[in-house]
N, CA, C and O atoms as CSV, one atom per row, in Angstrom:
chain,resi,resn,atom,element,x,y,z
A,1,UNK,N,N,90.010,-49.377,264.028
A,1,UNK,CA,C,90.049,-47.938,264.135
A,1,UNK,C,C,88.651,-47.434,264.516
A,1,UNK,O,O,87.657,-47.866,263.932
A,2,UNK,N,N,88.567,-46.456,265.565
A,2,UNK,CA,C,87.107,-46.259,265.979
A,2,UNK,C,C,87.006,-44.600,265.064
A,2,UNK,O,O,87.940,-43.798,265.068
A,3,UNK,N,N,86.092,-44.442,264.567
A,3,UNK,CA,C,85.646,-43.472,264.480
A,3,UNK,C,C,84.062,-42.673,264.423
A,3,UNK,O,O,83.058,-43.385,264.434
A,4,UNK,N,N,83.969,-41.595,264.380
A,4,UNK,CA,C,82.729,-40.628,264.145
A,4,UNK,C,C,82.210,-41.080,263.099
A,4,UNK,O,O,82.890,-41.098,262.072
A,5,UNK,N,N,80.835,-41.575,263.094
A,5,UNK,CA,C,79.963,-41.937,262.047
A,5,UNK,C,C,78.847,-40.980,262.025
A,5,UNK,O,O,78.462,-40.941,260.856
A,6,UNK,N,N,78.295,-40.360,262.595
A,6,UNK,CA,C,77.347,-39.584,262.897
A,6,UNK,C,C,77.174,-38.728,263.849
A,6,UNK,O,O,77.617,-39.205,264.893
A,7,UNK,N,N,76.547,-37.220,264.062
A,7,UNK,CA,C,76.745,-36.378,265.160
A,7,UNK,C,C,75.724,-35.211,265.282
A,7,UNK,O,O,75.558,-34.298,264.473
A,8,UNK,N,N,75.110,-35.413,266.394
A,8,UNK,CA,C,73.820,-34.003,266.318
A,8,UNK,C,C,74.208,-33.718,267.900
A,8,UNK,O,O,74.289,-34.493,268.853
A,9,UNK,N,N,74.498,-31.717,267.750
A,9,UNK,CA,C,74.560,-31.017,268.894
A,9,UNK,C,C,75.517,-31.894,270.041
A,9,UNK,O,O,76.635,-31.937,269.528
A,10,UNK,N,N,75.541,-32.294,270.786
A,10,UNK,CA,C,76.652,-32.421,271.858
A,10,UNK,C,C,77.175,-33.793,271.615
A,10,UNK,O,O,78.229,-34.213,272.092
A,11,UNK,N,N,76.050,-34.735,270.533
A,11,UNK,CA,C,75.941,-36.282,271.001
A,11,UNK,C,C,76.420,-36.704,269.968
A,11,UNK,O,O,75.959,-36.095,269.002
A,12,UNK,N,N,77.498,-37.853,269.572
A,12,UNK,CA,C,78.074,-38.385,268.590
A,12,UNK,C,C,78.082,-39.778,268.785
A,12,UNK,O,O,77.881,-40.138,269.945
A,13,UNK,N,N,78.289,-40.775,267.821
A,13,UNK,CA,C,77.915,-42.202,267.182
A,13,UNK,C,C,79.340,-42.328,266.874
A,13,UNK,O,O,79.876,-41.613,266.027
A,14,UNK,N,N,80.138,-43.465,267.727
A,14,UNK,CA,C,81.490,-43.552,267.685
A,14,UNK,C,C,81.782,-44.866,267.032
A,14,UNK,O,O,81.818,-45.532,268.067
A,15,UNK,N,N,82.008,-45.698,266.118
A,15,UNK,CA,C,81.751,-47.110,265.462
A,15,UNK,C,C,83.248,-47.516,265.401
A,15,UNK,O,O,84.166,-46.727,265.177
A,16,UNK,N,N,83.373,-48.788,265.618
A,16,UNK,CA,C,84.691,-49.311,264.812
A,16,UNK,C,C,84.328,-50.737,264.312
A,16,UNK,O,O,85.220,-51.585,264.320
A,17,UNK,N,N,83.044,-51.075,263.863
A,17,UNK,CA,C,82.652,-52.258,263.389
A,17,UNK,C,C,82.123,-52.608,263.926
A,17,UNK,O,O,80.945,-52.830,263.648
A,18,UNK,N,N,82.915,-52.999,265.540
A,18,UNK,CA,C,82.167,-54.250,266.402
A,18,UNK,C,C,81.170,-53.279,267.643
A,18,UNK,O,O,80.455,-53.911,268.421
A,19,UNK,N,N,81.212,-52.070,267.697
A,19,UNK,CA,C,80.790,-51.507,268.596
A,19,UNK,C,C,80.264,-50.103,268.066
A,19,UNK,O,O,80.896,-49.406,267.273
A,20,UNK,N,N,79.083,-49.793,268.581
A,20,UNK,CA,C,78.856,-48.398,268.294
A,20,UNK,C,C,78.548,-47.935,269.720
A,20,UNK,O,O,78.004,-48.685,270.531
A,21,UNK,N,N,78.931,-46.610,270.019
A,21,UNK,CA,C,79.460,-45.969,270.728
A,21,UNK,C,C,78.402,-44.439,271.059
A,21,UNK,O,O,78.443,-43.750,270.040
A,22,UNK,N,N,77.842,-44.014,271.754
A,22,UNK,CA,C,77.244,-42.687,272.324
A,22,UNK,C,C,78.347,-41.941,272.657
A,22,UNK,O,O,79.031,-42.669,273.377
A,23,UNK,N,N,78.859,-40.929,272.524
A,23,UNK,CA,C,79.470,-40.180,273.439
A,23,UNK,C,C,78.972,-38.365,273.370
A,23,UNK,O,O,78.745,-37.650,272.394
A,24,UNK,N,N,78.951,-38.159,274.403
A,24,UNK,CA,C,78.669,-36.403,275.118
A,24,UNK,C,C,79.533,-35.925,275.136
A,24,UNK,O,O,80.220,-36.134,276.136
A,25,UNK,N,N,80.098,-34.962,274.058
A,25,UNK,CA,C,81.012,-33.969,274.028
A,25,UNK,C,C,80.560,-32.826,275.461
A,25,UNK,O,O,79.453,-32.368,275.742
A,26,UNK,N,N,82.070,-32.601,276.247
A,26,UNK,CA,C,82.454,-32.196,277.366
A,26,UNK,C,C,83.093,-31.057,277.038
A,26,UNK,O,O,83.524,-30.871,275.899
A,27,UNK,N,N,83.206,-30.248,277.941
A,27,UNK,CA,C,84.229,-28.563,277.779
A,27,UNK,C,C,85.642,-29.487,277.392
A,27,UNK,O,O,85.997,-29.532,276.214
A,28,UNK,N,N,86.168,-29.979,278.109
A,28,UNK,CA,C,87.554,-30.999,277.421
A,28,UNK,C,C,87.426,-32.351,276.805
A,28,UNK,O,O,88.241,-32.699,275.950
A,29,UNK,N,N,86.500,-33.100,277.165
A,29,UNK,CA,C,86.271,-34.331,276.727
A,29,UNK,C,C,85.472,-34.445,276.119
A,29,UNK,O,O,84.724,-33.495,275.884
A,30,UNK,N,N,85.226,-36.033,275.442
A,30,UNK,CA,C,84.031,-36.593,274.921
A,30,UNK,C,C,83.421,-37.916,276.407
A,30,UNK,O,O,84.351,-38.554,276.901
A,31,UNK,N,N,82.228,-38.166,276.881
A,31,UNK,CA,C,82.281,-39.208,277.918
A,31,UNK,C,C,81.420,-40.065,276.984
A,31,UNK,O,O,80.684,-39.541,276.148
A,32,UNK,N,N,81.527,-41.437,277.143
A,32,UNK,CA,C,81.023,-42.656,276.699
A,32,UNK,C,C,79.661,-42.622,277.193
A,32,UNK,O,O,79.837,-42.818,278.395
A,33,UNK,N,N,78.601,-42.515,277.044
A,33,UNK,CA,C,76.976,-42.986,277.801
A,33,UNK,C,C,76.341,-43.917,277.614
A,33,UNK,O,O,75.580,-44.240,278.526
A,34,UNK,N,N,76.368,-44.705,276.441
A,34,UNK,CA,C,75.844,-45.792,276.122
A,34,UNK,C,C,76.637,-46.356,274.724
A,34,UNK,O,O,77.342,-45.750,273.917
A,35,UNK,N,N,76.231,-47.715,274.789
A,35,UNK,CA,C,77.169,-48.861,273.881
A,35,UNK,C,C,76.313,-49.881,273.315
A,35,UNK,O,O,75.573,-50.498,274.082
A,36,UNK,N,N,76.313,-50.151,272.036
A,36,UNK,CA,C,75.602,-50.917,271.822
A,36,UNK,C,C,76.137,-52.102,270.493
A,36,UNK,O,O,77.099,-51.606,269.905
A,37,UNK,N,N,75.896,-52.974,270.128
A,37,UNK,CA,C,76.589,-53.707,268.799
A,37,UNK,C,C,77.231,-53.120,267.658
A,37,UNK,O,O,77.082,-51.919,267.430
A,38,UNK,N,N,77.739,-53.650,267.124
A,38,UNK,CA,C,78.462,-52.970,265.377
A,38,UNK,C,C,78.202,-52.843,264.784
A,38,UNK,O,O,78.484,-51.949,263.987
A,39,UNK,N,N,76.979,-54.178,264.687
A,39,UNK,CA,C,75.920,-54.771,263.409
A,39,UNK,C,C,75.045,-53.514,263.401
A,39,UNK,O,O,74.968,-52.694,264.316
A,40,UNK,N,N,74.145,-53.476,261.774
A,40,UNK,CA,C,73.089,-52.128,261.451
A,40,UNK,C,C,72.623,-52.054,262.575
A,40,UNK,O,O,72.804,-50.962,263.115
A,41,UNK,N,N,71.756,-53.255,263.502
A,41,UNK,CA,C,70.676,-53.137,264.737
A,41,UNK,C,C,71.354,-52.076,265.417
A,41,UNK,O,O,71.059,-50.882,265.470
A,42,UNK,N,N,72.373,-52.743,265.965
A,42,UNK,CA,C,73.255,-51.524,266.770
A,42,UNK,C,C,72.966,-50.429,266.692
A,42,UNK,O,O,72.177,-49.821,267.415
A,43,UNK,N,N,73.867,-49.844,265.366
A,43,UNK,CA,C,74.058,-48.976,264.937
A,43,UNK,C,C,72.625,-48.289,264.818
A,43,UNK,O,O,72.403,-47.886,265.959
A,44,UNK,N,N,71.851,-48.049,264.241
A,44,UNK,CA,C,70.138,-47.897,264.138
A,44,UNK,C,C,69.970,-47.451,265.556
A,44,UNK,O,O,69.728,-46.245,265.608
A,45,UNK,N,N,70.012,-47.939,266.523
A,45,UNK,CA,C,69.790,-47.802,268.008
A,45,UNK,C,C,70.525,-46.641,267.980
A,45,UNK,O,O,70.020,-45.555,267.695
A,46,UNK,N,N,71.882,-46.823,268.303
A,46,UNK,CA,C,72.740,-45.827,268.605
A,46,UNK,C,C,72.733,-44.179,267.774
A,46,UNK,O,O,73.127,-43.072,268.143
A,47,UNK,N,N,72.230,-44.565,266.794
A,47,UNK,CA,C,72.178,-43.131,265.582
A,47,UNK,C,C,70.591,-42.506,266.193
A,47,UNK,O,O,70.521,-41.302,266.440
A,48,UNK,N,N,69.505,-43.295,266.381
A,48,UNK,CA,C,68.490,-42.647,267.118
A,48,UNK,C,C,68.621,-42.804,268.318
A,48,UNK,O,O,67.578,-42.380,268.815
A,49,UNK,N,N,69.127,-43.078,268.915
A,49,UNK,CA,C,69.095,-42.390,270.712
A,49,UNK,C,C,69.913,-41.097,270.854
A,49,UNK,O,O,69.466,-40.203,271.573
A,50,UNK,N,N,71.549,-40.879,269.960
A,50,UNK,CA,C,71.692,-39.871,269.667
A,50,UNK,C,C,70.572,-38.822,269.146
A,50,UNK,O,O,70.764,-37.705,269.628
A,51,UNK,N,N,69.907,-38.867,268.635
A,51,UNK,CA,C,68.717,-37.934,267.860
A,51,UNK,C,C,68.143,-37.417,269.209
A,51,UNK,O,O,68.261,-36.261,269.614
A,52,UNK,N,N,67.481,-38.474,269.874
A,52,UNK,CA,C,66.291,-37.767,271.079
A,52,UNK,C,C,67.514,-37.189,271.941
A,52,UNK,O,O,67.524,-35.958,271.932
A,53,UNK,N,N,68.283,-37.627,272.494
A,53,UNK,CA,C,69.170,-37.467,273.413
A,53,UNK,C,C,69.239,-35.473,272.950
A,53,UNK,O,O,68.727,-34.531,273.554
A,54,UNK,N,N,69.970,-35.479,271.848
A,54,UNK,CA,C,69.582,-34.045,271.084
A,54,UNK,C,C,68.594,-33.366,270.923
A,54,UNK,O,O,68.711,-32.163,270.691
A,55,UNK,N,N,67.274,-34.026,271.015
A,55,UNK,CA,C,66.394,-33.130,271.006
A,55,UNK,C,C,65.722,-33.410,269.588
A,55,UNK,O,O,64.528,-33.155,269.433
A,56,UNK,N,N,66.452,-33.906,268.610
A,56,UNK,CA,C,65.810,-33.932,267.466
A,56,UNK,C,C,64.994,-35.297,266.526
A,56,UNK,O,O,64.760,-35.482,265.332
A,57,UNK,N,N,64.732,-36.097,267.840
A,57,UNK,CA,C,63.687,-37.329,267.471
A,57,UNK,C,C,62.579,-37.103,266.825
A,57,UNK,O,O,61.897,-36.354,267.524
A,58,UNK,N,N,62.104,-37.334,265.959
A,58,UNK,CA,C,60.610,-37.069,265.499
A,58,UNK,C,C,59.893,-38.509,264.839
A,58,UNK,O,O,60.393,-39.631,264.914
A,59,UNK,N,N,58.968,-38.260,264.370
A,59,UNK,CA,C,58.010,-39.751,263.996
A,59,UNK,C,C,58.862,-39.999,262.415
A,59,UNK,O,O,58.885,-39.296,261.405
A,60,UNK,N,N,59.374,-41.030,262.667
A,60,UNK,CA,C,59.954,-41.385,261.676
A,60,UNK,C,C,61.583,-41.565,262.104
A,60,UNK,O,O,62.251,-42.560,261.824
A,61,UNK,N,N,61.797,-41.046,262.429
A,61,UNK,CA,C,63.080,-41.543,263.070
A,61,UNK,C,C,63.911,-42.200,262.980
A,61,UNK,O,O,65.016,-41.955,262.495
A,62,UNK,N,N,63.305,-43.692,263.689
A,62,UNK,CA,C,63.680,-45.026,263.806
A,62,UNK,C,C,64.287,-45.404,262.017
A,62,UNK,O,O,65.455,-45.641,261.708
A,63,UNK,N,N,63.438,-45.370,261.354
A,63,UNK,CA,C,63.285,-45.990,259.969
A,63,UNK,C,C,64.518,-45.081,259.277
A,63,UNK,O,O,65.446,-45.660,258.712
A,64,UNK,N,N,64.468,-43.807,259.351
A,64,UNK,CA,C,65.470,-43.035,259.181
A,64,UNK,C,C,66.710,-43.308,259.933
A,64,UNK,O,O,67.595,-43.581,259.122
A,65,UNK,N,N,67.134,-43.348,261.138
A,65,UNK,CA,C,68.363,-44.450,261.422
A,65,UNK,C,C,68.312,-45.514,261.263
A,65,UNK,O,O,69.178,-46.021,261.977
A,66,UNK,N,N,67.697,-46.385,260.624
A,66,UNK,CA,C,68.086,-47.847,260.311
A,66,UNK,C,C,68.950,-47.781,258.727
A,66,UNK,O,O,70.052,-48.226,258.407
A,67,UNK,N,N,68.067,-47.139,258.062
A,67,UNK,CA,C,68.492,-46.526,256.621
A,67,UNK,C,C,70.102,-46.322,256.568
A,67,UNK,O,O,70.866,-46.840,255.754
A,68,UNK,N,N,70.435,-45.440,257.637
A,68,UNK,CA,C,71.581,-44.739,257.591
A,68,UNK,C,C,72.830,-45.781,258.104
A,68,UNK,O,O,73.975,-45.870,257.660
A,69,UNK,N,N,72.045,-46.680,259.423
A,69,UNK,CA,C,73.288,-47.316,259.405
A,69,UNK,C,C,73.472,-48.568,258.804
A,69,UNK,O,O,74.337,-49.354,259.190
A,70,UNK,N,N,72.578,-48.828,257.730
A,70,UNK,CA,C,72.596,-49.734,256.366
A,70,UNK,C,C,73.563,-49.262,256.010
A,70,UNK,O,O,74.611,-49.871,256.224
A,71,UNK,N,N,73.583,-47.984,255.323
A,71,UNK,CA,C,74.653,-47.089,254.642
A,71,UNK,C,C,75.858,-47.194,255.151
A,71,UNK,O,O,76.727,-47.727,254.461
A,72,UNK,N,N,76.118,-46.791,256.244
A,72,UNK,CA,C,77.197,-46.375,257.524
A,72,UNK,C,C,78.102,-48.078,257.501
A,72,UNK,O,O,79.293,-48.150,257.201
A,73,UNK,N,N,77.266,-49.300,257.868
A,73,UNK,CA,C,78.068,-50.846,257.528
A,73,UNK,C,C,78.105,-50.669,255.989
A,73,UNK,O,O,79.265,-50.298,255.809
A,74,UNK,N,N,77.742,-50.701,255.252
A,74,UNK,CA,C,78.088,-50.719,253.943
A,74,UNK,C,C,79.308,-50.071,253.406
A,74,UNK,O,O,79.831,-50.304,252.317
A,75,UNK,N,N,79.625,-49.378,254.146
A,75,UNK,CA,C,80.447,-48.066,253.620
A,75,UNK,C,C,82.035,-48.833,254.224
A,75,UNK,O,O,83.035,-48.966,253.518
A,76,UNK,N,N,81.915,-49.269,255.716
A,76,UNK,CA,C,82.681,-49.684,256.334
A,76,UNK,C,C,83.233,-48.357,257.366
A,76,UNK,O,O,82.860,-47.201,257.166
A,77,UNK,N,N,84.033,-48.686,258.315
A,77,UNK,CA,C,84.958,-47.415,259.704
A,77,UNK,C,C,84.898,-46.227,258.616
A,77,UNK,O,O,84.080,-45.307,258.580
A,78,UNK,N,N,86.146,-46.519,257.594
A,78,UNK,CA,C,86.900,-45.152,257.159
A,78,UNK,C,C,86.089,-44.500,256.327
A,78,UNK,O,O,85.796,-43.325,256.547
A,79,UNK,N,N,85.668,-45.106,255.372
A,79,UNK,CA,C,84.731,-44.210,254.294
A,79,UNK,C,C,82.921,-43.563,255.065
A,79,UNK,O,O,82.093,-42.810,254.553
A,80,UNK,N,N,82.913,-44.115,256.120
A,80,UNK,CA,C,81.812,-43.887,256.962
A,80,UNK,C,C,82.289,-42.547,257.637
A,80,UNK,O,O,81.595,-41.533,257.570
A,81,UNK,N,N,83.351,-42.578,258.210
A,81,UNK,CA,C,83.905,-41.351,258.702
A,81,UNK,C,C,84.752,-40.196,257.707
A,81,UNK,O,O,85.101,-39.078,258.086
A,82,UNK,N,N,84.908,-40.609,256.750
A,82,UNK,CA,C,85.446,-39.454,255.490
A,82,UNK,C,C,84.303,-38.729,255.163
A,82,UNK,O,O,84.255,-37.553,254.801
A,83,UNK,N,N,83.170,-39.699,255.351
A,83,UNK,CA,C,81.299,-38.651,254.655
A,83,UNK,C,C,81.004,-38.022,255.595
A,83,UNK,O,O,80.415,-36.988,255.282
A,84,UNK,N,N,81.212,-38.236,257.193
A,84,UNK,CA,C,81.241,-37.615,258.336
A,84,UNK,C,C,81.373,-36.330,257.996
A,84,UNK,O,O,80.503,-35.459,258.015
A,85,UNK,N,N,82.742,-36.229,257.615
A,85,UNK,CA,C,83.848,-35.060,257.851
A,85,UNK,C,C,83.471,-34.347,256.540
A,85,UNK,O,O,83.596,-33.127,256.442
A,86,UNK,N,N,83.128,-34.913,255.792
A,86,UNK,CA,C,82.318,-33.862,254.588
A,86,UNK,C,C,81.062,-33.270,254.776
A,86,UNK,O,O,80.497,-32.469,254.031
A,87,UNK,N,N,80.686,-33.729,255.819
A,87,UNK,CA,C,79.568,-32.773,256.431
A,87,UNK,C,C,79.436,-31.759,256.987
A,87,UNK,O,O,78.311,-31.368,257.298
């Protein structure tokens, strides 16, 4: 099951384990921009390139998405995307 793990301004972090996912919310769509592993590394990548991509990269960053997608595999797809949606 793929879902929303994370999301700033247009750019969202799409995961289903084996893949994490960029996508650019569109007037109708979402488009795919970049793809990267499942594993934290991945994920870490993908949660900060979303950030700059948004605008909201700053010093510290990196360490701050690695953190999160510690959390985000730990949690696993569904409970990663239930904390989503409580946001």
């Amino acid at each position: 099951m793929t879902t929303c793990v994370y999301s700033n301004g247009d750019y969202a972090v799409i995961w289903d384990g084996a893949t994490a996912e960029i996508t650019r919310q569109k007037a109708t769509h979402a488009q795919t921009i970049e793809a990267y592993s499942g594993d934290s590394g991945g994920l870490s990548i993908a949660i900060c390139r979303c950030m700059w991509l948004a605008g909201t990269h700053k010093a510290g960053s990196a360490s701050e998405a690695l953190a999160l997608a510690r959390e985000i595999v730990a949690m696993g797809p569904r409970k990663a995307h239930n904390k989503w949606l409580e946001q």
